[in-house]
PDB file of N, CA, C and O in Angstrom:
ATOM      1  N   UNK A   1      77.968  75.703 110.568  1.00  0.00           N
ATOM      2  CA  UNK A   1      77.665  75.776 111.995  1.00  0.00           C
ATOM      3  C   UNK A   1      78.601  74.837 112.757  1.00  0.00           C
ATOM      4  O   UNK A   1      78.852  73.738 112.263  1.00  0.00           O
ATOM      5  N   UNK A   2      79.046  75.138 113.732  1.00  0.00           N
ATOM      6  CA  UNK A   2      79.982  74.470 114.627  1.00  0.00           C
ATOM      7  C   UNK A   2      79.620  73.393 115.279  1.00  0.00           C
ATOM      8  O   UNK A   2      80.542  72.614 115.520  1.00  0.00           O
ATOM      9  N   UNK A   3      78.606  73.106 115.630  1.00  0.00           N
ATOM     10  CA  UNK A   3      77.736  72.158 116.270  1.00  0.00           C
ATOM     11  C   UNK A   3      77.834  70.918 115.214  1.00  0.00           C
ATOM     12  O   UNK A   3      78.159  69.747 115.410  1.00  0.00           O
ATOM     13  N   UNK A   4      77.357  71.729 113.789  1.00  0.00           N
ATOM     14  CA  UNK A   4      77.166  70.101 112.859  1.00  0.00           C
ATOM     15  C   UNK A   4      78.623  69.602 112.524  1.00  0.00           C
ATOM     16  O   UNK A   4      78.931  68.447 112.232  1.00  0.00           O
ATOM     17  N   UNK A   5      79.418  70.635 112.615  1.00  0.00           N
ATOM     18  CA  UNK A   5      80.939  69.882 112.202  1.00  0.00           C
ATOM     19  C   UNK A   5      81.522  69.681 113.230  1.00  0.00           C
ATOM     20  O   UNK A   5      82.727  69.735 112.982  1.00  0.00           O
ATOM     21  N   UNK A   6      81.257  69.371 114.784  1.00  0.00           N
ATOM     22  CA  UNK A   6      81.140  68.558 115.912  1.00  0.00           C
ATOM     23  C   UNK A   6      80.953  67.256 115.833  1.00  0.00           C
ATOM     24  O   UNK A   6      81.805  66.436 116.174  1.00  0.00           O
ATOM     25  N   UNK A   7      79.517  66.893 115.254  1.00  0.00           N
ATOM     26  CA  UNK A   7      78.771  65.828 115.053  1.00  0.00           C
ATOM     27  C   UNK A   7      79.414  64.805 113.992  1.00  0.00           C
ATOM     28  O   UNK A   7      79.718  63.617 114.099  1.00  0.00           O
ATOM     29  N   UNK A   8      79.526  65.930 112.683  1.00  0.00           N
ATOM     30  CA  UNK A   8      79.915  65.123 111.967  1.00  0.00           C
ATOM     31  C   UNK A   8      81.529  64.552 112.199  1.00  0.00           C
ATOM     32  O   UNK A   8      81.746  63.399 111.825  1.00  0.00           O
ATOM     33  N   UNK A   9      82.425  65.172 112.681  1.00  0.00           N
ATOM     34  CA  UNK A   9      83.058  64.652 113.039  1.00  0.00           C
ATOM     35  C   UNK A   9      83.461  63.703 114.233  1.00  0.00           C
ATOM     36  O   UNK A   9      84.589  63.212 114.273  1.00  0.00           O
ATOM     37  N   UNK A  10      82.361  63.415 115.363  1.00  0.00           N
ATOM     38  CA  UNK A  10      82.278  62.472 115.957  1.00  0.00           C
ATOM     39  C   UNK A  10      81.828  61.503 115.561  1.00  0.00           C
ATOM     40  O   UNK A  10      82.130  60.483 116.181  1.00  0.00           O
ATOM     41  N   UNK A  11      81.172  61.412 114.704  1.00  0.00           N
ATOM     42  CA  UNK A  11      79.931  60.460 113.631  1.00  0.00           C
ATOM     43  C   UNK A  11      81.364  59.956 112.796  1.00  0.00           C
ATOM     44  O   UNK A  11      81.980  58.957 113.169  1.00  0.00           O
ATOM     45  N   UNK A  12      81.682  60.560 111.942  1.00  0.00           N
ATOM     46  CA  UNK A  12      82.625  59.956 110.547  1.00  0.00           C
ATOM     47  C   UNK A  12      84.330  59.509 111.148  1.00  0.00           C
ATOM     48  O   UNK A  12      85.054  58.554 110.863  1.00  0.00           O
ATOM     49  N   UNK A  13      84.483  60.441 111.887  1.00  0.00           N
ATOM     50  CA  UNK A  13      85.810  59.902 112.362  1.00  0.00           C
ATOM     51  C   UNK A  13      86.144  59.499 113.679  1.00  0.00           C
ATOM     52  O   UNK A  13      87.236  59.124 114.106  1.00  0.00           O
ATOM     53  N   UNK A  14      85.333  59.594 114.119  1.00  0.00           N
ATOM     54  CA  UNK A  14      85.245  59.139 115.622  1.00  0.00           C
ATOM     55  C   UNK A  14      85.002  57.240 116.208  1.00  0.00           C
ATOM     56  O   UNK A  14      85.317  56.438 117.087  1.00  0.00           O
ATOM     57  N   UNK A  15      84.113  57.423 114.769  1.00  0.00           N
ATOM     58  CA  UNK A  15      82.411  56.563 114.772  1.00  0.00           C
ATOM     59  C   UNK A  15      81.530  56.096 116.141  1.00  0.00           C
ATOM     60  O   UNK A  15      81.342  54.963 116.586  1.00  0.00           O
ATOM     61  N   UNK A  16      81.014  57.554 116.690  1.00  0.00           N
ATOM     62  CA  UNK A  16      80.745  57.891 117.691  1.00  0.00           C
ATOM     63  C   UNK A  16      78.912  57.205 117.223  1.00  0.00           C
ATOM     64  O   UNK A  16      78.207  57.786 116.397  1.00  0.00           O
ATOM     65  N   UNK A  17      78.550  56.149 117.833  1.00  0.00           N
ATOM     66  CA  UNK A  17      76.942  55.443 117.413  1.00  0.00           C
ATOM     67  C   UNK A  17      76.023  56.546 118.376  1.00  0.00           C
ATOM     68  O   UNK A  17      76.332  57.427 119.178  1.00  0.00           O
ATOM     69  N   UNK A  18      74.770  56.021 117.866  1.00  0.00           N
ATOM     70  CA  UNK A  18      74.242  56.660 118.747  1.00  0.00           C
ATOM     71  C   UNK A  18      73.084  58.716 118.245  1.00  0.00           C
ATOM     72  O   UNK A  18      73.447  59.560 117.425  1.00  0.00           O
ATOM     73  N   UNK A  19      72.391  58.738 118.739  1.00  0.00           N
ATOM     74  CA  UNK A  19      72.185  60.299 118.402  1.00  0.00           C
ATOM     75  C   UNK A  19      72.664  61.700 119.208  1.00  0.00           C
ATOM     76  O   UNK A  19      72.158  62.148 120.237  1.00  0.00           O
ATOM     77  N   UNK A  20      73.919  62.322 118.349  1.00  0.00           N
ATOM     78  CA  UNK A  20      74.949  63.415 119.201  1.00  0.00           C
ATOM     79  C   UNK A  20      73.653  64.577 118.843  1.00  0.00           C
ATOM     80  O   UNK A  20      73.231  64.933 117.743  1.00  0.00           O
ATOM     81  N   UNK A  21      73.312  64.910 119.949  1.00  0.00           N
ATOM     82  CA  UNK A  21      72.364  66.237 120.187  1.00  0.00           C
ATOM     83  C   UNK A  21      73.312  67.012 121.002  1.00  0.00           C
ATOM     84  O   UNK A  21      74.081  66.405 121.748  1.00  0.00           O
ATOM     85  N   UNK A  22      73.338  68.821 120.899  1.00  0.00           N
ATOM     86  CA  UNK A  22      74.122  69.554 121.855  1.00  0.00           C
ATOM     87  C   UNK A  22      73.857  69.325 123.341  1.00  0.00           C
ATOM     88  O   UNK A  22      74.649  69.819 124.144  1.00  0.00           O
ATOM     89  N   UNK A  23      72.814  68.621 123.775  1.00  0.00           N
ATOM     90  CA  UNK A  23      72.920  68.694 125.326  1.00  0.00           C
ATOM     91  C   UNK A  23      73.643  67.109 125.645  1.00  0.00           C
ATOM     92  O   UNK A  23      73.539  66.711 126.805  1.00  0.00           O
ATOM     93  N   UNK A  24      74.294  66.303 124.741  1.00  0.00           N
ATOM     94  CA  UNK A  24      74.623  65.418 125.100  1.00  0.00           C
ATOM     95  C   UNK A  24      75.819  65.533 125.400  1.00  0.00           C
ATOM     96  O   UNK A  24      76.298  66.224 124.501  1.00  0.00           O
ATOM     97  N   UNK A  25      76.888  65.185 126.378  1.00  0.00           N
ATOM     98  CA  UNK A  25      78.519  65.149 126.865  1.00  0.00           C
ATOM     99  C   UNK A  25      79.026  64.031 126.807  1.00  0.00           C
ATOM    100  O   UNK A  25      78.412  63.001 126.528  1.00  0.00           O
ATOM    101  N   UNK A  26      80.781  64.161 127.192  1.00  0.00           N
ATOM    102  CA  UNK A  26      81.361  63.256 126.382  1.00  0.00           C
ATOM    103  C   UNK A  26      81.095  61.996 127.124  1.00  0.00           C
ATOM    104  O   UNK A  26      81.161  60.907 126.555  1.00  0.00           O
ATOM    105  N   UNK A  27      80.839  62.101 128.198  1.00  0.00           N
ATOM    106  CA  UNK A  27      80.275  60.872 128.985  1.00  0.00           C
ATOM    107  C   UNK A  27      78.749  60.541 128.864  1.00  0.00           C
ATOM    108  O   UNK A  27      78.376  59.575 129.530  1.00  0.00           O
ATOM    109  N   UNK A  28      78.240  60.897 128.458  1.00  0.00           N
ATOM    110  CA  UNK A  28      76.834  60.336 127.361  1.00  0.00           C
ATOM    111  C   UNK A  28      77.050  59.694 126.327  1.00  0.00           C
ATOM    112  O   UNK A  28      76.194  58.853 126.055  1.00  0.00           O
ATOM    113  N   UNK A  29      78.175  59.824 125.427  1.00  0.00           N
ATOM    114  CA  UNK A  29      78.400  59.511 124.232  1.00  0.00           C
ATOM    115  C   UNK A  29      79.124  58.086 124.217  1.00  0.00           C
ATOM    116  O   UNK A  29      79.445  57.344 123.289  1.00  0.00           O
ATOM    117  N   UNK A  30      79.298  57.960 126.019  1.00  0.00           N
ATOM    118  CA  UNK A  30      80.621  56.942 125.943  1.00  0.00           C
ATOM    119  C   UNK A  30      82.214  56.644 125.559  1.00  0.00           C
ATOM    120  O   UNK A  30      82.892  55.636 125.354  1.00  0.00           O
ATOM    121  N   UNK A  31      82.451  58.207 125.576  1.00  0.00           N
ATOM    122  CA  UNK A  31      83.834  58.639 125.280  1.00  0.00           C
ATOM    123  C   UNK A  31      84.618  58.386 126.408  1.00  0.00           C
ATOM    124  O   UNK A  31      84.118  58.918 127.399  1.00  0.00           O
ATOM    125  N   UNK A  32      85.580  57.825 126.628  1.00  0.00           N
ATOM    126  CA  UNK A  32      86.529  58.025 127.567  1.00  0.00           C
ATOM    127  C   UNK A  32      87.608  59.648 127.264  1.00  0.00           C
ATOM    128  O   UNK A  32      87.822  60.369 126.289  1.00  0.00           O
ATOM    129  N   UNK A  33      87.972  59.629 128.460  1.00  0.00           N
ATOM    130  CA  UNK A  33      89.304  60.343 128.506  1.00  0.00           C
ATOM    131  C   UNK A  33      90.479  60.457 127.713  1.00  0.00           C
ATOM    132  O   UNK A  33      91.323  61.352 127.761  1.00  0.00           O
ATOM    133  N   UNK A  34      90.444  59.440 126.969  1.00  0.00           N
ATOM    134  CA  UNK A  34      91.926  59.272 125.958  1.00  0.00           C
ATOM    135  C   UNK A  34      91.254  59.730 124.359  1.00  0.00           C
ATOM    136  O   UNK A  34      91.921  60.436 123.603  1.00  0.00           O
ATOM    137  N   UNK A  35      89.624  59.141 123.913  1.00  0.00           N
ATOM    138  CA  UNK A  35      89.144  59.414 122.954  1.00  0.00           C
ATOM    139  C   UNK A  35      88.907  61.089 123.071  1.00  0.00           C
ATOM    140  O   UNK A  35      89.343  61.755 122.132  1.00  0.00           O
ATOM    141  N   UNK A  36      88.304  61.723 124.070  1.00  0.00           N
ATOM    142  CA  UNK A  36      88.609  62.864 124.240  1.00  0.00           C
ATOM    143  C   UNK A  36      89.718  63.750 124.281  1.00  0.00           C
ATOM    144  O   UNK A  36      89.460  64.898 123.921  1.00  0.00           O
ATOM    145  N   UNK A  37      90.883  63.513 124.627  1.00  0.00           N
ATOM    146  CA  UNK A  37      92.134  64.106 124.584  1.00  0.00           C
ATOM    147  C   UNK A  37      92.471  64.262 122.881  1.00  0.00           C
ATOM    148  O   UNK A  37      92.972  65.317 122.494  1.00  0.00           O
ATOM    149  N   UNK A  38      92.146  63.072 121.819  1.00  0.00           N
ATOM    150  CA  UNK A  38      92.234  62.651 120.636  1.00  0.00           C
ATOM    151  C   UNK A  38      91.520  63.782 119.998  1.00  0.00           C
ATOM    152  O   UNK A  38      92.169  64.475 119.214  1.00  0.00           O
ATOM    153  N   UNK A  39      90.309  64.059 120.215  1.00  0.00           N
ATOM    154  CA  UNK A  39      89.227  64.949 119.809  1.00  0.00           C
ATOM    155  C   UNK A  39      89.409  66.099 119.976  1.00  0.00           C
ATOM    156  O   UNK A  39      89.116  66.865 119.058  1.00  0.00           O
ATOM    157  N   UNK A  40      89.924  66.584 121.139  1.00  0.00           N
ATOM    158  CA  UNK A  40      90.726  68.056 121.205  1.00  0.00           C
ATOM    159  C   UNK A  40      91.689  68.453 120.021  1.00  0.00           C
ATOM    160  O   UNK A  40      91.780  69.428 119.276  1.00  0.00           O
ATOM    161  N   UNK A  41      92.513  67.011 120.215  1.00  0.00           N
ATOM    162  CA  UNK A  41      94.036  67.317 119.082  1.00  0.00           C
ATOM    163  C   UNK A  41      93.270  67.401 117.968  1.00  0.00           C
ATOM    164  O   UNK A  41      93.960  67.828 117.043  1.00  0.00           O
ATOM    165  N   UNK A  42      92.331  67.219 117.694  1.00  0.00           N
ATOM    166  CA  UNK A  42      91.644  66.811 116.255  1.00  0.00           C
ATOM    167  C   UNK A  42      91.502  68.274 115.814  1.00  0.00           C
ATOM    168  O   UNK A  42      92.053  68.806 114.851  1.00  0.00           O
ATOM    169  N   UNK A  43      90.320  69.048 117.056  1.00  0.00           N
ATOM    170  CA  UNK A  43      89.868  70.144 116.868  1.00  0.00           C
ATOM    171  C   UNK A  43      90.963  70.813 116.653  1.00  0.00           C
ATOM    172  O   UNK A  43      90.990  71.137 115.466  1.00  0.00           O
ATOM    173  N   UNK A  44      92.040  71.243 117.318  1.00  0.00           N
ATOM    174  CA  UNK A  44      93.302  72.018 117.332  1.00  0.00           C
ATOM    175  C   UNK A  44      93.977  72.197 115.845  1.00  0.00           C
ATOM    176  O   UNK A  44      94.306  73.136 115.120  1.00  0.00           O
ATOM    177  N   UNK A  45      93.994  70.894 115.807  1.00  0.00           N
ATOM    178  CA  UNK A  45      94.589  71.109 113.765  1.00  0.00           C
ATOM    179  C   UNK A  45      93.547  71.097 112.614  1.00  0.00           C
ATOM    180  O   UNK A  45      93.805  71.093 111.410  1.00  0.00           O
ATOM    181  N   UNK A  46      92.335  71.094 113.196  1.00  0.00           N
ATOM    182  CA  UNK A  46      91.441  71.362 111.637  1.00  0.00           C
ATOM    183  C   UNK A  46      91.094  72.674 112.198  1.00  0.00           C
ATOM    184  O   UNK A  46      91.163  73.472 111.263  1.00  0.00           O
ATOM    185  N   UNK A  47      90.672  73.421 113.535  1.00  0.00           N
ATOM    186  CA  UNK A  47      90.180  74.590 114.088  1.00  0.00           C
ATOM    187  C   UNK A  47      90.946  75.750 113.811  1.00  0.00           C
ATOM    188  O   UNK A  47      90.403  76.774 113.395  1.00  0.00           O
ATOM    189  N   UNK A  48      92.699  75.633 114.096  1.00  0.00           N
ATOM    190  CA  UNK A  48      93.920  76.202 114.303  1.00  0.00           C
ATOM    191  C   UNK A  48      93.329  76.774 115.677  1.00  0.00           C
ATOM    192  O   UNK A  48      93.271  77.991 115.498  1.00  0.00           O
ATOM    193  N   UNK A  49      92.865  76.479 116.959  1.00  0.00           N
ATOM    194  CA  UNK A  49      92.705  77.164 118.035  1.00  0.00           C
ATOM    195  C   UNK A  49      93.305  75.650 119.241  1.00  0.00           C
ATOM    196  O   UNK A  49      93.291  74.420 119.207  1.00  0.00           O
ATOM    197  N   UNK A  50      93.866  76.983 120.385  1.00  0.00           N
ATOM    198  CA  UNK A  50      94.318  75.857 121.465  1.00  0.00           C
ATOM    199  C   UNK A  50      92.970  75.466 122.408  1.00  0.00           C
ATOM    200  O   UNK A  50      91.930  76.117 122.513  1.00  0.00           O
ATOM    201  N   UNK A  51      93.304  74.268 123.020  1.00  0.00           N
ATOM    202  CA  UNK A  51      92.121  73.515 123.250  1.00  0.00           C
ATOM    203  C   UNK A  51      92.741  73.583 124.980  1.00  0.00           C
ATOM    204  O   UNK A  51      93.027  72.393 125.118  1.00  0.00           O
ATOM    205  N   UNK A  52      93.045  74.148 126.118  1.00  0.00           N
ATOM    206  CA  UNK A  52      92.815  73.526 127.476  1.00  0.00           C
ATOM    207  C   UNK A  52      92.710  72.343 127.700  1.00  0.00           C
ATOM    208  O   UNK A  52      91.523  72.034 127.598  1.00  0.00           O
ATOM    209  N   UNK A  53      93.489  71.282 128.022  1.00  0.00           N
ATOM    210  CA  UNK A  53      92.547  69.681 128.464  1.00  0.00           C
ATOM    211  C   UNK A  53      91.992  69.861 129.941  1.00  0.00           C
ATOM    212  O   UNK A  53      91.972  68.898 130.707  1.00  0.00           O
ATOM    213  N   UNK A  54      91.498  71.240 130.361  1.00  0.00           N
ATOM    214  CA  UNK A  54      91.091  71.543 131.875  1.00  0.00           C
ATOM    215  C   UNK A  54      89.456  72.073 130.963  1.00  0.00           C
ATOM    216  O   UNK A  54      88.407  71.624 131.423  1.00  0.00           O
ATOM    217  N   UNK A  55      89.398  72.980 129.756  1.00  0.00           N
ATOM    218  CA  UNK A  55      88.199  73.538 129.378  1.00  0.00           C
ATOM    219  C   UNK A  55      87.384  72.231 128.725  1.00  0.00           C
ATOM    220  O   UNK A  55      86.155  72.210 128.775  1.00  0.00           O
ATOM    221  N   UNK A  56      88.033  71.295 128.197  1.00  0.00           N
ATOM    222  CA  UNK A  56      86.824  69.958 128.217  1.00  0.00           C
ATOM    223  C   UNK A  56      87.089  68.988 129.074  1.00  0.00           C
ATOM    224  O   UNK A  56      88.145  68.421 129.354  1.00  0.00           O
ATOM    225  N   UNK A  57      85.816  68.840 129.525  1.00  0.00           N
ATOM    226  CA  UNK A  57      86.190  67.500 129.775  1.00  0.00           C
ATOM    227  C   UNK A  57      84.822  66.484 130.060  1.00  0.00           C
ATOM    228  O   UNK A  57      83.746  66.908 129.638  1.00  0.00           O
ATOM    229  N   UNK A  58      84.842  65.254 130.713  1.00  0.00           N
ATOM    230  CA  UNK A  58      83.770  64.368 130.386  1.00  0.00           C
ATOM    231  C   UNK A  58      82.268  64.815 130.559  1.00  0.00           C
ATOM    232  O   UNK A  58      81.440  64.178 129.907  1.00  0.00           O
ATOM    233  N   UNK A  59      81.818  65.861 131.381  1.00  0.00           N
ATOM    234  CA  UNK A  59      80.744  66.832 131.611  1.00  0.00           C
ATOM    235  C   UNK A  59      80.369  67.814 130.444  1.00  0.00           C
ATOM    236  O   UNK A  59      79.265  68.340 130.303  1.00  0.00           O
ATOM    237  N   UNK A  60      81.548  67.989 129.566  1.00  0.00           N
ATOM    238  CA  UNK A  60      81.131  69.209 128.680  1.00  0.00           C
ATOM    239  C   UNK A  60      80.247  68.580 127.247  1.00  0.00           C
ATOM    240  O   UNK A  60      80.448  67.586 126.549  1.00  0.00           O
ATOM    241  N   UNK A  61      79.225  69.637 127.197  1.00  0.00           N
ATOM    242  CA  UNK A  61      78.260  68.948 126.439  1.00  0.00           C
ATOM    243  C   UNK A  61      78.197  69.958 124.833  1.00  0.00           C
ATOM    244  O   UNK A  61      78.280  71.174 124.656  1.00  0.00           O
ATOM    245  N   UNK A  62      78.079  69.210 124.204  1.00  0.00           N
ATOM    246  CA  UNK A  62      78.810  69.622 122.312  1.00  0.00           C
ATOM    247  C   UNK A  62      77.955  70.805 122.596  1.00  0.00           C
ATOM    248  O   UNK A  62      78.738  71.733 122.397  1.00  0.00           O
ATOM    249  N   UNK A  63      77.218  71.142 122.820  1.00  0.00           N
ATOM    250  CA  UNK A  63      76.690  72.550 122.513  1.00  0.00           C
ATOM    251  C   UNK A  63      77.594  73.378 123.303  1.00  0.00           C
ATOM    252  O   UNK A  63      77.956  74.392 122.708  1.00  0.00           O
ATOM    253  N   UNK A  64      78.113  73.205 124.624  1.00  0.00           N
ATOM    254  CA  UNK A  64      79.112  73.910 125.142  1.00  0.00           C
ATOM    255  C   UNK A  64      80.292  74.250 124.321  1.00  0.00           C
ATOM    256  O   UNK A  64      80.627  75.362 123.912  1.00  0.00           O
ATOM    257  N   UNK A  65      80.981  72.878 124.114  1.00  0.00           N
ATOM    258  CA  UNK A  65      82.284  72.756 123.164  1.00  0.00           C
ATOM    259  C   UNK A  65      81.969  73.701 121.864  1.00  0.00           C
ATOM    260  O   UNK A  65      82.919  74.423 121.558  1.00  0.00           O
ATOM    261  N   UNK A  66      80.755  73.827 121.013  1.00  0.00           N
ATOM    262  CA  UNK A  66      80.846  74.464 120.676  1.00  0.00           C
ATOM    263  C   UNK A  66      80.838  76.110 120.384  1.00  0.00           C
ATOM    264  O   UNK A  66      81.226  76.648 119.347  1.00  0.00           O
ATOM    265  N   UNK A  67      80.320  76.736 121.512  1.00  0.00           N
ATOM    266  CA  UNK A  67      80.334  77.574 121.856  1.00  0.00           C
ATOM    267  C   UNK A  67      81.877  78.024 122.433  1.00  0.00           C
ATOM    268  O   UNK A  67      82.269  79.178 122.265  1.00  0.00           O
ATOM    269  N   UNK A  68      82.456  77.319 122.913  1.00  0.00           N
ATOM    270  CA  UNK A  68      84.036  77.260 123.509  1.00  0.00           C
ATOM    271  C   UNK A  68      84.503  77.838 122.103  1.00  0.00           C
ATOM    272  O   UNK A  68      84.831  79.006 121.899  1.00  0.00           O
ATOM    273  N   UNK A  69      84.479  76.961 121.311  1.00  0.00           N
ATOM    274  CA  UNK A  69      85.352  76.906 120.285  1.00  0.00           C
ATOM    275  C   UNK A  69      85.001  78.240 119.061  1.00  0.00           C
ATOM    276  O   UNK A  69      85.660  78.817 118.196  1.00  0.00           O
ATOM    277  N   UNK A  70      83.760  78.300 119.513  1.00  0.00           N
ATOM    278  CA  UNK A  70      83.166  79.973 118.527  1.00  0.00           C
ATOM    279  C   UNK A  70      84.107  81.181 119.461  1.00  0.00           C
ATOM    280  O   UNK A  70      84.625  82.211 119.029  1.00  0.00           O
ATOM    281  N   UNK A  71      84.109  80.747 120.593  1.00  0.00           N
ATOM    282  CA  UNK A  71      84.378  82.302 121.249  1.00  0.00           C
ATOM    283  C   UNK A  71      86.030  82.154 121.285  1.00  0.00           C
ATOM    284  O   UNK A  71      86.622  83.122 121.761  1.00  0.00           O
ATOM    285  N   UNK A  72      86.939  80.881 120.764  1.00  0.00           N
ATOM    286  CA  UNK A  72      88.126  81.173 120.918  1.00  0.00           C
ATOM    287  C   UNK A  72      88.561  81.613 119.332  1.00  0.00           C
ATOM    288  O   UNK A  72      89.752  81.714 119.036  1.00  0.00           O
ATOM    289  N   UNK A  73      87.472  81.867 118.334  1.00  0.00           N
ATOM    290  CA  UNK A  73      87.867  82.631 117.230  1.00  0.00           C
ATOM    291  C   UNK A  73      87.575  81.082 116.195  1.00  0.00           C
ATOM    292  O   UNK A  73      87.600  81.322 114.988  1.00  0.00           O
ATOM    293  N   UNK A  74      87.353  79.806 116.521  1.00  0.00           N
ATOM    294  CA  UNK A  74      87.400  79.034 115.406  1.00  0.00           C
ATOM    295  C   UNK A  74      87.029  79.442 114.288  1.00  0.00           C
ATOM    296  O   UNK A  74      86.286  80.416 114.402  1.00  0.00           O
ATOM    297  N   UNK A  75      87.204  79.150 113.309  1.00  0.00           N
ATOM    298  CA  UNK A  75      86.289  79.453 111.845  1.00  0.00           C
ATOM    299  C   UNK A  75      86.735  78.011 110.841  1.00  0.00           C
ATOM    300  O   UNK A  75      87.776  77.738 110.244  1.00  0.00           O
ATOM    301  N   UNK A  76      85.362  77.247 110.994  1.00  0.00           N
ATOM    302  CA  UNK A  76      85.545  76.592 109.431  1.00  0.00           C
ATOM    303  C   UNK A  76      85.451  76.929 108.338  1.00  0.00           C
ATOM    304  O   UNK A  76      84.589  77.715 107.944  1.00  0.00           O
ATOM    305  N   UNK A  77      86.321  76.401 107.631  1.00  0.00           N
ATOM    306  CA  UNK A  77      86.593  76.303 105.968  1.00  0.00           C
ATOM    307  C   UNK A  77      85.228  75.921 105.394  1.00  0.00           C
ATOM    308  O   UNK A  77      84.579  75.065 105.995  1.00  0.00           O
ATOM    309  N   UNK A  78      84.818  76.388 104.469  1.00  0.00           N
ATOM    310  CA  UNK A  78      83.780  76.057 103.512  1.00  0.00           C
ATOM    311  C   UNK A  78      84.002  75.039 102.428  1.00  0.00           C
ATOM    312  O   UNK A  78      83.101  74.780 101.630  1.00  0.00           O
TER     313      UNK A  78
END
């Protein structure tokens, strides 16, 4: 599911504290703008999909992002 490999990757490589639920955004989480820009590039090379830095941004909330990222074709690896 896209949502938990969101999390977990804000959690393990991010080390984003705190509890990441989908209605939470990146400005809930306490992300700035630069950790976010980071997190896009992240998604882009483990996702292989292009990321907009206009389609996230500090308002967009992981259940969104992930939904973004289902409908631009992502697919994780098992």
């Amino acid at each position: 599911m896209m949502y938990d490999y969101l999390r977990n990757l804000l959690e393990e490589t991010f080390r984003v504290s705190g509890e990441i639920t989908p209605d939470k955004t990146f400005e809930d989480l306490d992300l700035d703008s630069l950790t976010t820009a980071e997190i896009c590039a992240a998604l882009e090379t483990d996702l292989k999909v292009t990321i907009d830095d206009e389609e996230v941004h500090q308002q967009t909330t992981m259940g969104a992002l992930a939904d973004l990222l289902h409908h631009k074709g992502a697919v994780l690896s098992r």
